[in-house]
C-alpha positions as CSV (number, residue, x, y, z in Angstrom):
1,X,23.5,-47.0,3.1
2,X,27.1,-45.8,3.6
3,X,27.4,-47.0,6.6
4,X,26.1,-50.9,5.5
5,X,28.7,-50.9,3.1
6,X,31.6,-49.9,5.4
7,X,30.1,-52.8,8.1
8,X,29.9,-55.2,5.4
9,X,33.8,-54.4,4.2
10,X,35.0,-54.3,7.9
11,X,33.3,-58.0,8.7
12,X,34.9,-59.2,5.4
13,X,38.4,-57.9,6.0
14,X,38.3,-59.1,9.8
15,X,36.2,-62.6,9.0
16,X,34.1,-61.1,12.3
17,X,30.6,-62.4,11.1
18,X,29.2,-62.7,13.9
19,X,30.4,-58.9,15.2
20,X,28.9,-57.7,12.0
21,X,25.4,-59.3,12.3
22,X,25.2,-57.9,15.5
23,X,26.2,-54.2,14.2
24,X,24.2,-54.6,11.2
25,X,21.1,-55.5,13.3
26,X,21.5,-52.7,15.6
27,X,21.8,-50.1,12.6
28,X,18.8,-51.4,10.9
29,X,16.9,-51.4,14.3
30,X,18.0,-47.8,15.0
31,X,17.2,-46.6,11.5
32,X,13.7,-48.5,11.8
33,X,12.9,-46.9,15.2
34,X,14.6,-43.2,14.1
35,X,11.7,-43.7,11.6
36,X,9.2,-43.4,13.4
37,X,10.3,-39.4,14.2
38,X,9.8,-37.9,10.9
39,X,6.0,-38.0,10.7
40,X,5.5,-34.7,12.3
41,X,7.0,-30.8,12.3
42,X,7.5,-28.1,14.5
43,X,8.6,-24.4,14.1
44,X,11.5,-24.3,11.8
45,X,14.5,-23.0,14.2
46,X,16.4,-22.1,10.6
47,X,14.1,-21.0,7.9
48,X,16.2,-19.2,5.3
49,X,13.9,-18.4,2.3
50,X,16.3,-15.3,1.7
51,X,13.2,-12.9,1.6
52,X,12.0,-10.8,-0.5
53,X,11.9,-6.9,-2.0
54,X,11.2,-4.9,-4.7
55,X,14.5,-4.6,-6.5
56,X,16.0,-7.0,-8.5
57,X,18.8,-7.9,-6.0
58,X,18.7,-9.0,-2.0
59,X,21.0,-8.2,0.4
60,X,24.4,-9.7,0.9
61,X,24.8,-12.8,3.4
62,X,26.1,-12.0,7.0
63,X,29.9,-12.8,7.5
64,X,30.8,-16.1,7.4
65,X,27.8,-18.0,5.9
66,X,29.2,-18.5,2.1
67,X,32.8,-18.8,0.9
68,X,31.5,-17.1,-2.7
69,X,31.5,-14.0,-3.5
70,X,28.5,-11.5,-3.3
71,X,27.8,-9.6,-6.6
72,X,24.4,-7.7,-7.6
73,X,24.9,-9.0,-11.5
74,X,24.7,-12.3,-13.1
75,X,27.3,-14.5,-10.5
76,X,30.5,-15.7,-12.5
77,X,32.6,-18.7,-11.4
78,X,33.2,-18.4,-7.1
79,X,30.2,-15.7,-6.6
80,X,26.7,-15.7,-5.9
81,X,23.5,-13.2,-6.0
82,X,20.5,-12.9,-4.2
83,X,17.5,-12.4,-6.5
84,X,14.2,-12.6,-7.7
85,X,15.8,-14.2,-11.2
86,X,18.4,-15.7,-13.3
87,X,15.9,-14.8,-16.8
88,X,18.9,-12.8,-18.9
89,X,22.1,-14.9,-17.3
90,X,23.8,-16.7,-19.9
91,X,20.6,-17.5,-21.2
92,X,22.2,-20.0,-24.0
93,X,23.2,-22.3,-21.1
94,X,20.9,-21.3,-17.8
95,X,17.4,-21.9,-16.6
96,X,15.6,-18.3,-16.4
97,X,14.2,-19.2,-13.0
98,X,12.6,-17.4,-10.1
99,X,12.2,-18.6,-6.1
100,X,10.7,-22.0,-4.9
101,X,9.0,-20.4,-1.8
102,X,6.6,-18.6,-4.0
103,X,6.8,-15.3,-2.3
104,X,5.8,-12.3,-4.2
105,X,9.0,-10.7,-5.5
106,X,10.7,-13.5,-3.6
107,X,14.7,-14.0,-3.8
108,X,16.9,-17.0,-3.5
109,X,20.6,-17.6,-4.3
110,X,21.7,-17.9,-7.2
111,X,25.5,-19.8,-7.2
112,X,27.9,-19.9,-10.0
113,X,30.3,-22.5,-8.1
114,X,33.9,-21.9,-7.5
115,X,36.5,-24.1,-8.9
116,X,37.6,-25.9,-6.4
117,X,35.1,-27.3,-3.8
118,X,33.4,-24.8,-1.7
119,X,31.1,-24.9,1.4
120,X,28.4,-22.0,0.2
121,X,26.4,-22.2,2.9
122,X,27.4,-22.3,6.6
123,X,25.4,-21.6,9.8
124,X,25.1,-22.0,14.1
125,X,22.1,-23.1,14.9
126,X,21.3,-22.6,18.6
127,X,18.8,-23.4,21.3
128,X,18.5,-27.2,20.6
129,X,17.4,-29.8,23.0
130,X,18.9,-33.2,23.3
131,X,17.2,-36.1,22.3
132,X,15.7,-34.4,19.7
133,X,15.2,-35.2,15.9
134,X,15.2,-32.7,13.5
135,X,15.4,-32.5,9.8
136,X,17.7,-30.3,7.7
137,X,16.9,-29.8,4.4
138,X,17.5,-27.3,1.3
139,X,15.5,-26.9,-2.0
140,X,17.8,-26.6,-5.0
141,X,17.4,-26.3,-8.8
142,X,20.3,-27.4,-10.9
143,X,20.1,-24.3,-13.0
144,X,22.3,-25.5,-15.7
145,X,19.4,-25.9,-19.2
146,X,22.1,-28.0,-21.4
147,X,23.5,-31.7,-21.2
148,X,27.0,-32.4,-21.2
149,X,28.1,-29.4,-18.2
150,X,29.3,-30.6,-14.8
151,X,26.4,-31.3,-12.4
152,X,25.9,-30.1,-9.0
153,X,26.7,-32.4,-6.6
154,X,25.7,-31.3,-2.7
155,X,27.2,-32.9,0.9
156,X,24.6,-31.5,3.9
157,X,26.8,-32.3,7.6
158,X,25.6,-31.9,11.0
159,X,28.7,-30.8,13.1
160,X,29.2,-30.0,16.7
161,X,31.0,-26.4,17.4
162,X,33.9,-27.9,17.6
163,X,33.7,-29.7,14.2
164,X,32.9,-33.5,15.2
165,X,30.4,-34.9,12.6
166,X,27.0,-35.9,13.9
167,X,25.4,-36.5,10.8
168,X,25.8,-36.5,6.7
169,X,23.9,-36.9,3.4
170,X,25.2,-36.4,-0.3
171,X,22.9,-34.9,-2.9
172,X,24.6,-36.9,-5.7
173,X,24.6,-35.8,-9.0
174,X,22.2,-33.1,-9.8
175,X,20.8,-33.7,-13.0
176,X,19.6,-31.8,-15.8
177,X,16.0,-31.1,-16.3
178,X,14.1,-29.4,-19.1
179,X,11.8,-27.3,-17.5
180,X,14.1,-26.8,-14.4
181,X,12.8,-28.0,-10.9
182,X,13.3,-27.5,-8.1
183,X,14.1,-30.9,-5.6
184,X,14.2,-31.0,-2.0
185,X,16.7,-33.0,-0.6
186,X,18.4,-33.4,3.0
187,X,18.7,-35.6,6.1
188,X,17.4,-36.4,9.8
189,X,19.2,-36.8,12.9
190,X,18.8,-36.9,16.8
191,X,20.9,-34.3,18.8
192,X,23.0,-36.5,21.3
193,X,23.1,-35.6,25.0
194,X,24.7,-32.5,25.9
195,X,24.8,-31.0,22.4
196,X,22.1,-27.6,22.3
197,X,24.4,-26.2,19.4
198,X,25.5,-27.4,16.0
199,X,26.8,-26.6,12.7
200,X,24.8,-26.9,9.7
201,X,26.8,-27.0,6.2
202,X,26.6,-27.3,2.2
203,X,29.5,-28.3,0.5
204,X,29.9,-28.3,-3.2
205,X,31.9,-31.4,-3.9
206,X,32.0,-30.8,-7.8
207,X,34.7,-28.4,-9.4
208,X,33.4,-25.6,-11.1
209,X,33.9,-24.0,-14.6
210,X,31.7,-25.6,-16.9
211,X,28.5,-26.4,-15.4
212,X,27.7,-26.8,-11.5
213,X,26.0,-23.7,-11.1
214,X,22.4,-24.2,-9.2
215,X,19.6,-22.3,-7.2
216,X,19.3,-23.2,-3.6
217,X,16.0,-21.4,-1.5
218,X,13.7,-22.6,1.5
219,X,17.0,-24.6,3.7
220,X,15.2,-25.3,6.9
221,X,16.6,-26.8,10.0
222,X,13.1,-28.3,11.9
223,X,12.4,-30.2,14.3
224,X,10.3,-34.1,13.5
225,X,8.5,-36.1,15.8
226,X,5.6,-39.0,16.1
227,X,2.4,-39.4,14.0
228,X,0.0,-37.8,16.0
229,X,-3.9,-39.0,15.0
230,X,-6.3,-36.8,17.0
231,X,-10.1,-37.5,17.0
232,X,-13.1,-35.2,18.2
233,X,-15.5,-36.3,20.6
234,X,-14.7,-39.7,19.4
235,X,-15.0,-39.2,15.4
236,X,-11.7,-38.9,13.4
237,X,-12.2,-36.0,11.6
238,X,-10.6,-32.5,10.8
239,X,-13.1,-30.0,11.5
240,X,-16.2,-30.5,14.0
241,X,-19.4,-28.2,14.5
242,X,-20.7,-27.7,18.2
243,X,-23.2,-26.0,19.9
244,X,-21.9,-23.1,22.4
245,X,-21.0,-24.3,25.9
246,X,-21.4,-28.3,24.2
247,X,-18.2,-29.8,25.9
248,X,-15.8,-30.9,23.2
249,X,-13.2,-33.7,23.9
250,X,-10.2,-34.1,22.1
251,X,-7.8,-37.3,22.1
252,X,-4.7,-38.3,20.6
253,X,-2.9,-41.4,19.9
254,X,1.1,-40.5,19.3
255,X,3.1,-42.4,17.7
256,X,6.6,-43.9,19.2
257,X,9.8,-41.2,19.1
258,X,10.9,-40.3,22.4
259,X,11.8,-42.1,25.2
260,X,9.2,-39.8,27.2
261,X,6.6,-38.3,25.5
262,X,5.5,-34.9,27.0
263,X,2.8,-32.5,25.6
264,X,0.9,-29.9,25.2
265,X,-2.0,-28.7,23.6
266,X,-2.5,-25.6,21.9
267,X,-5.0,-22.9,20.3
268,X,-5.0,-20.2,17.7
269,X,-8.5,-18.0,16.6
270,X,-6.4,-17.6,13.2
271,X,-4.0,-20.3,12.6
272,X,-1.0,-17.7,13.1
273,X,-0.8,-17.2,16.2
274,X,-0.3,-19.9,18.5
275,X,-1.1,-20.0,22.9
276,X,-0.1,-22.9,25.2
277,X,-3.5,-23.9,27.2
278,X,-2.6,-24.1,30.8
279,X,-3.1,-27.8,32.1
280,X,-3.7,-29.3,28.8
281,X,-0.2,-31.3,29.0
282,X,-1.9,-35.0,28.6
283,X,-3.2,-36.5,25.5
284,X,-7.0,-36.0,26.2
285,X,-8.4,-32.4,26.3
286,X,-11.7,-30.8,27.2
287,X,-13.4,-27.8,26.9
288,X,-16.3,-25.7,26.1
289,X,-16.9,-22.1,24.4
290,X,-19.5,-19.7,25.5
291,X,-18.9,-17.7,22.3
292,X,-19.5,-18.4,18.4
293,X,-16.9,-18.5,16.0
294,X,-14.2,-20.8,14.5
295,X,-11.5,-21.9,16.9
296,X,-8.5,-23.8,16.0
297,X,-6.5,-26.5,18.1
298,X,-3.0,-28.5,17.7
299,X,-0.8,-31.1,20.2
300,X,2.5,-30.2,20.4
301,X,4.3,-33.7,21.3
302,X,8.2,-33.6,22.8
303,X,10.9,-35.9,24.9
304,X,10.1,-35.1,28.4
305,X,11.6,-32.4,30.0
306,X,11.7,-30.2,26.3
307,X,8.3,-29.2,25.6
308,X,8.8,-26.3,26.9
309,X,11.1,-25.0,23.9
310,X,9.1,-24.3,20.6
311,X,12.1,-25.2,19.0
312,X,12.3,-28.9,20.4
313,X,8.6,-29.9,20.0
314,X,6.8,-30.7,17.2
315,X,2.4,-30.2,16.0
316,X,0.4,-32.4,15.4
317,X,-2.3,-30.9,12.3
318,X,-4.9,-28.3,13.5
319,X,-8.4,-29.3,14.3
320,X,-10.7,-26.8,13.7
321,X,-14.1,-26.5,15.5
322,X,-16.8,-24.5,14.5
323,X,-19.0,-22.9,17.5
324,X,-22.7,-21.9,17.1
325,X,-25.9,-21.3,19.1
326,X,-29.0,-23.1,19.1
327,X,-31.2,-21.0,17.5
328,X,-34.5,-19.5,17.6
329,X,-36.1,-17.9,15.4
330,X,-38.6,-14.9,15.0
331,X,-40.0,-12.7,11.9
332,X,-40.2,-9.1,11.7
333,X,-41.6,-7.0,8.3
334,X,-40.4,-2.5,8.2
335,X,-40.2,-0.2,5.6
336,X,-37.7,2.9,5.7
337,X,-37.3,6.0,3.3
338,X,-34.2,5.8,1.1
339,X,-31.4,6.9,2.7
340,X,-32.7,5.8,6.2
341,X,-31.3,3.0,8.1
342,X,-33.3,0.8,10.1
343,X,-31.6,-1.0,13.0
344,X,-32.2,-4.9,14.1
345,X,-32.8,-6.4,17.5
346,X,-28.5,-6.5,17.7
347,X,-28.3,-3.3,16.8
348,X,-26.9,-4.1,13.3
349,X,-28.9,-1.1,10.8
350,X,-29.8,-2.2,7.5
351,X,-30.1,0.7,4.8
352,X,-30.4,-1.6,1.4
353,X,-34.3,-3.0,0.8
354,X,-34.3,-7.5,1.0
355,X,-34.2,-10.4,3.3
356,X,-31.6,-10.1,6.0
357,X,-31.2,-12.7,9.1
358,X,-30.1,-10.6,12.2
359,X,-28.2,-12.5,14.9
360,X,-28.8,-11.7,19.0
361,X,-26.5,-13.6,21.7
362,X,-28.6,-15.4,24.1
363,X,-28.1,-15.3,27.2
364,X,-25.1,-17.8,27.4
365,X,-23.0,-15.4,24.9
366,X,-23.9,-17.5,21.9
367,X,-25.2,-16.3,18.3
368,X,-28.6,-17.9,19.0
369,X,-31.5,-15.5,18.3
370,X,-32.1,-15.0,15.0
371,X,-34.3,-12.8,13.5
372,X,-35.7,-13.0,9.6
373,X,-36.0,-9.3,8.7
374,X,-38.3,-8.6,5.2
375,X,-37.2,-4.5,4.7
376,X,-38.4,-2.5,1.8
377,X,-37.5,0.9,0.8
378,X,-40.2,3.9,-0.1
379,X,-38.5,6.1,-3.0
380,X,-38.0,10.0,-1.9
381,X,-39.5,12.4,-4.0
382,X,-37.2,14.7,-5.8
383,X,-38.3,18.2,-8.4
384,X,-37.1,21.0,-9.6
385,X,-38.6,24.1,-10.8
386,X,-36.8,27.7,-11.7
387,X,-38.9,31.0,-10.6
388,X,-37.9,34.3,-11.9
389,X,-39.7,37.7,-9.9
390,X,-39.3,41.3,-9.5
391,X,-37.1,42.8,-7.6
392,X,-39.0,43.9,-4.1
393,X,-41.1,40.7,-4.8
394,X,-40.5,37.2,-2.9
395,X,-41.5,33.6,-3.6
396,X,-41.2,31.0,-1.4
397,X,-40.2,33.4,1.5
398,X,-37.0,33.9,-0.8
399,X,-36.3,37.3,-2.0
400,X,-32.7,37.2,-3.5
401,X,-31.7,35.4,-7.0
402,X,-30.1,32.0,-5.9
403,X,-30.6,27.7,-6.1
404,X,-32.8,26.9,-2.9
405,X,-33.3,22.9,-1.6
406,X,-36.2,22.9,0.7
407,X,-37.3,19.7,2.1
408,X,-41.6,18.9,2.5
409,X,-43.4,15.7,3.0
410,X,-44.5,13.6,0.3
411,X,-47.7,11.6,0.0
412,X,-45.9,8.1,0.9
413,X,-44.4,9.8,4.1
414,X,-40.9,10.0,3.3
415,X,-39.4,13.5,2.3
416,X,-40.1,15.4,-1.2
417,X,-36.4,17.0,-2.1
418,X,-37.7,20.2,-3.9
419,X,-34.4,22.2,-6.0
420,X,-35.6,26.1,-6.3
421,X,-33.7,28.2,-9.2
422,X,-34.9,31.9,-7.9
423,X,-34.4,34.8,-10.7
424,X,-34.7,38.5,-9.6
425,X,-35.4,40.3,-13.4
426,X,-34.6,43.0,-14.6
427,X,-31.1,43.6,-13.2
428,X,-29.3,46.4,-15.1
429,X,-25.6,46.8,-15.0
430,X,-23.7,50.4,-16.4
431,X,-20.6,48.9,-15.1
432,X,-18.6,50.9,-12.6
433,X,-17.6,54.7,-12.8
434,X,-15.8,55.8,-15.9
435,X,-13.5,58.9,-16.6
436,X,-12.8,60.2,-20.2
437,X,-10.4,62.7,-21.8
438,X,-11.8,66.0,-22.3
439,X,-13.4,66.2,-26.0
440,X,-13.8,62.5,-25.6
441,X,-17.1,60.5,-25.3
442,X,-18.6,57.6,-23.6
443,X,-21.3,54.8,-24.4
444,X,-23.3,53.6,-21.7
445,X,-25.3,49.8,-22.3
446,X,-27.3,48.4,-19.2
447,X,-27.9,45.3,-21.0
448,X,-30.8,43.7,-23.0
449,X,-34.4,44.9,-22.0
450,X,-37.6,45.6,-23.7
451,X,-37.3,49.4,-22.4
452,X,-35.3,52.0,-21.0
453,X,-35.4,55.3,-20.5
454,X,-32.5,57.8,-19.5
455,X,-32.3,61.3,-17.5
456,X,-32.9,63.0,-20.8
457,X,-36.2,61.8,-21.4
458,X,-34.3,59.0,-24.2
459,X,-35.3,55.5,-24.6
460,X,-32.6,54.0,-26.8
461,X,-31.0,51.1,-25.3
462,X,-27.8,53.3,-25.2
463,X,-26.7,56.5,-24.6
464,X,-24.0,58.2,-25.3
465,X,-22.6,61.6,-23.7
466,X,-19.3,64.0,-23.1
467,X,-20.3,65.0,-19.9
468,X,-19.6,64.7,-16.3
469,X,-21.9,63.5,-13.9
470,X,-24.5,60.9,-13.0
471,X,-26.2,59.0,-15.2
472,X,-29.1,56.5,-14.3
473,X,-31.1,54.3,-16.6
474,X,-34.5,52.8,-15.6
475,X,-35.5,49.5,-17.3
476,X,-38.2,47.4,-18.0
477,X,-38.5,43.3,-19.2
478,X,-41.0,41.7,-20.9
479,X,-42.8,40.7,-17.8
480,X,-43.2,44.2,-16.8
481,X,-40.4,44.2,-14.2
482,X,-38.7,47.5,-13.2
483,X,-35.3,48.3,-12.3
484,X,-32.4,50.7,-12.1
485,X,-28.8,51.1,-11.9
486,X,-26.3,54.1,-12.0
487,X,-22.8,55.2,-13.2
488,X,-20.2,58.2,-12.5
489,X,-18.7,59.7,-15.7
490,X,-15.4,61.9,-15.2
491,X,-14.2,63.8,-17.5
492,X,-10.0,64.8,-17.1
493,X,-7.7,67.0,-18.7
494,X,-5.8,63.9,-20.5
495,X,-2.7,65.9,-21.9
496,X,0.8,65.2,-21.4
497,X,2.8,68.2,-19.4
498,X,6.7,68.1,-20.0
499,X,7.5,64.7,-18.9
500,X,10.3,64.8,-16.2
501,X,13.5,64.3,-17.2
502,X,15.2,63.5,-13.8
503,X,14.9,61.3,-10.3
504,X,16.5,60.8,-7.4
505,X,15.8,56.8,-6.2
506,X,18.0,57.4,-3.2
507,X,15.1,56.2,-0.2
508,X,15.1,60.0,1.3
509,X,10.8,59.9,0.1
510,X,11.5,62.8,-2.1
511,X,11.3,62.1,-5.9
512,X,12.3,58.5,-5.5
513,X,10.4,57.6,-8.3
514,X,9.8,58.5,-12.1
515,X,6.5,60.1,-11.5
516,X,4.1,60.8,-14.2
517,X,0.9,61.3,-12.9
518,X,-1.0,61.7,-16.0
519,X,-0.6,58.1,-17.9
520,X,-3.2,57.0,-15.2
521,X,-5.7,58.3,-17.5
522,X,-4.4,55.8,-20.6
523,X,-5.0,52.5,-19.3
524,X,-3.7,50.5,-22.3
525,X,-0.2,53.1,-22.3
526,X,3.0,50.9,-23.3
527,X,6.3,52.2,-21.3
528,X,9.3,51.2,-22.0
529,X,12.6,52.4,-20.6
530,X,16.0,51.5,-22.0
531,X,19.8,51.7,-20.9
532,X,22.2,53.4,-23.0
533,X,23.3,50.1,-25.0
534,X,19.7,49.7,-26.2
535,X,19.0,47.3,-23.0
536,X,15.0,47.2,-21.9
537,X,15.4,48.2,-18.2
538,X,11.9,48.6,-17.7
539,X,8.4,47.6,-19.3
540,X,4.8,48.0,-18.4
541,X,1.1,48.2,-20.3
542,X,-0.7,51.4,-18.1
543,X,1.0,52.9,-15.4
544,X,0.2,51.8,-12.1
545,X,3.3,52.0,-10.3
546,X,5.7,54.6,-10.7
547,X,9.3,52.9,-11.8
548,X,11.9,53.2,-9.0
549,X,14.8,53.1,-10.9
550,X,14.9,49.3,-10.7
551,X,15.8,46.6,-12.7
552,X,15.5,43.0,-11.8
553,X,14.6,44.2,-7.8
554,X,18.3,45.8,-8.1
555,X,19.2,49.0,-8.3
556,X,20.5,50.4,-11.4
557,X,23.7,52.8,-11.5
558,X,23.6,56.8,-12.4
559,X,23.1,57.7,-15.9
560,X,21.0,58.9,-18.5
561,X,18.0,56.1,-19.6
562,X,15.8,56.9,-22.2
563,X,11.6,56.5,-22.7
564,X,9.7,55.6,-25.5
565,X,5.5,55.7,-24.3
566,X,2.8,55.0,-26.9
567,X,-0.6,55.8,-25.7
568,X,-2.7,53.4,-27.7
569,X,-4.9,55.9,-28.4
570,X,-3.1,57.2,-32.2
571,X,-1.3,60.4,-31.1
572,X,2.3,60.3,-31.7
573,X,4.7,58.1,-29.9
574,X,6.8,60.1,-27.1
575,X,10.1,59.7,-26.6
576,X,13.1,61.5,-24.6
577,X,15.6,61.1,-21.8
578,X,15.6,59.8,-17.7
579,X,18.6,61.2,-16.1
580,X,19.3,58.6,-12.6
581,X,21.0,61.3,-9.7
582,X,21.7,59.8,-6.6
């Protein structure tokens, strides 16, 4: 409409009616026809939704794309940030928004405007064909919550490289809204001959400050064309079923854009991925599938000589046609055990009892045998029983103590899962061989029985001797069961000799180590060794390994160290002197 006005004041100022007229018919005509290209899309050849991530914050813009300044906080006045939300940013004022493209953890950019006007958006687009319409557009929130603040106010251009304005639209004033939304606004155009590149840019024509601060996601730069109506096999309609190998025919009626229409028809098994059908470049296609499944199809239209480009044509909507055989049908009854499978004319098994429909291509590659399968599953049998024997005896062929699974075959004819606990009683246990202190005595127990008897003729359940030697026990259980076991008793000399009162640690395998042989016989011995200054260089309970003289894994120096050992068994504590000598 800016352009009507500035006709009407030229024909005014220059009393050239009749040139007006004629300009003002030829706009409306042009606008009229230029139409006529905006009731189709392509691929967008700029589709800028600014991603998304899992931190708060996206990454900065490339060079030359914004005149703001990045920052990875709430944006003051001149900056901008790329992120999932403004919730938290001057919250009495602001919209806590998130991104209009919906995606999860989606970003978009947030812009505190400048003070003066700014262009805050700024990119080449590349690639384009002439005669061409496209449509350039941006989403943007005015993310300002309170009345009275400057609104945004938004000027989309067109350029060529070398900054000649093709095309231009103004936002105007953003307003306010309570909740925020999010508007889409932009423009159309036709790339003139010769021009393949231009400039896309956002200028903020308000001053900043107080107020203009918005949200701006999804800025696309896509090519429009024709209304494109397609029907299949003669009926208008989105979807169609057919039979596999029925011919299908589809047929379009486009809509007038170009000066030359060209095209090219397309199809995808999942609506993502998209291949050109070779030939298929008029606007009436036929084929036929040999296989079942769901097949989707779409007319790309362009000016002659561009259909080639994905990023000069646009699509028409996608028909979808579902395939499947004639079919034929047959019945079939089994029963399996549990935990069987049994396995259908396609080869498909079935474990799970019911009614199941199992599908077989025929002949021309199409689902079209079906067959109605009525399975039942026959329970496995499952038991458990615990066995206890004597020893020398078996059961079962088993003739060790031990859980046993043996598998047999039940009645119905699936398995019976049989779980054997196997006991082996009596089983005495004296332990292994002991040594005691001369004068001292041991207890031997085998455990609880209903009889023993010991070498001696004894049939206490313990027995208790001074001793050395061999001692076997012979017991009985309540069922009668027999069984033996046997110990070694030692008896030693248990007194302490003068301990030593020097070593030499010095790695020449002669007394490198504080050797006292004897505190093998006290077990439960506590030896501790101290420095001169009272420090505990060394501490053990029994005596197992010698001590080397060590402390920490590193050596300590020459000197007198000094032992404390009690014996945990109530003599007197002993205590004396180490003398190191390397």
């Amino acid at each position: 409409m800016h352009f009507i006005l500035y006709f009407v004041h030229l024909a005014r100022s220059l009393m050239l009616k009749k040139a007006f007229v004629a300009l003002l018919l030829f706009f409306l005509s042009a606008r009229l026809a230029y139409s006529q290209c905006a009731s189709s899309q392509g691929v967008p050849v700029v589709n800028e939704d600014f991603g998304a991530g899992s931190a708060t914050y996206g990454p900065q813009l490339p060079a030359g794309t914004t005149n703001l300044q990045y920052t990875t906080s709430c944006p003051a006045d001149g900056q901008y940030a790329i992120t999932q939300s403004s919730s938290g940013c001057y919250s009495a004022s602001w919209h806590g928004a998130t991104d209009h493209t919906g995606n999860p953890n989606g970003y978009f950019m947030l812009v505190n405007a400048s003070y003066a006007p700014s262009d805050f958006f700024v990119q080449t687009v590349n690639g384009l064909c002439s005669g061409t319409s496209y449509q350039f557009s941006a989403w943007i929130l005015n993310i300002v919550s309170a009345n009275g603040e400057i609104l945004p106010n938004v000027t989309f251009t067109i350029e060529k490289t070398d900054g000649t304005i093709l095309a231009t639209y103004n936002s105007g004033d953003i307003p306010v809204t309570n909740p925020y939304k999010w508007q889409q606004y932009g423009l159309t155009f036709k790339t003139p001959l010769g021009v393949s590149s231009v400039v896309i840019r956002m200028h903020n024509n308000a001053a900043g400050g107080i107020g203009n601060d918005l949200g701006l996601d999804d800025i696309t730069f896509t090519p429009i064309g024709p209304s494109v109506n397609i029907l299949v096999n003669g009926a208008s309609s989105g979807a169609q079923n057919a039979v596999c190998n029925q011919k299908v025919t589809l047929a379009a009626t486009v809509g007038s854009c170009y000066v030359n229409n060209a095209y090219q028809w397309q199809f995808s098994p999942d609506k993502v991925n998209w291949v050109d059908m070779p030939g298929a470049n008029t606007t009436t296609f036929s084929f036929s599938i040999s296989n079942s499944g769901t097949y989707y199809y779409r007319l790309g239209v362009a000016e002659n000589g561009n259909i080639g480009s994905v990023g000069c044509r646009t699509n028409s909507g996608i028909i979808t046609i579902n395939y499947t055989g004639a079919p034929t049908s047959g019945n079939a009854t089994a029963s399996i055990c549990s935990s069987s499978v049994y396995v259908g004319p396609s080869g498909k098994a079935y474990s799970n009892a019911g009614t199941f429909v199992d599908t077989l291509k025929s002949k021309f590659g199409c689902d079209s045998i079906y067959t109605t399968i009525n399975l039942s599953v026959k329970p496995r049998s499952f038991s458990s029983v615990s066995v206890a024997i004597c020893p020398g005896q078996s059961y079962a062929g088993h003739t060790v103590a031990g859980t046993y699974v043996d598998t047999l075959v039940a009645a119905n004819g699936c398995d019976s899962i049989r779980t054997l606990n196997l006991s082996v009683f009596p089983v005495p246990n004296l332990g292994g061989d002991k040594t005691i202190c001369a004068g001292d005595s041991v207890t031997l127990y085998p455990g609880a029985f209903a009889k023993y008897l010991w070498p001696d003729g004894s049939t206490n359940s313990h027995f208790t001797t001074k001793i050395a030697g061999s001692y076997k026990v012979i017991v009985t259980n309540i069922t009668g069961c027999t069984s033996a076991d046997s110990v070694m008793v030692n008896v030693v000399n248990c007194s302490l000799p003068n301990l030593p009162n020097a070593f030499t640690p010095n790695g020449d395998g002669i007394n490198d180590t504080w050797n006292v042989a004897t505190l093998q016989y006290f077990p439960q011995c506590i030896v501790n060794i101290y420095s001169r200054w009272g420090a505990n260089v060394y501490h053990s309970i029994g005596y197992a390994v010698a001590w080397d003289g060590r402390y920490k894994g590193k050596p300590l120096p020459d000197g007198t160290y000094y032992y404390i050992i009690d014996l945990h068994n109530g003599s007197p504590v002993l205590s004396g002197s180490i003398t190191i000598i390397r």
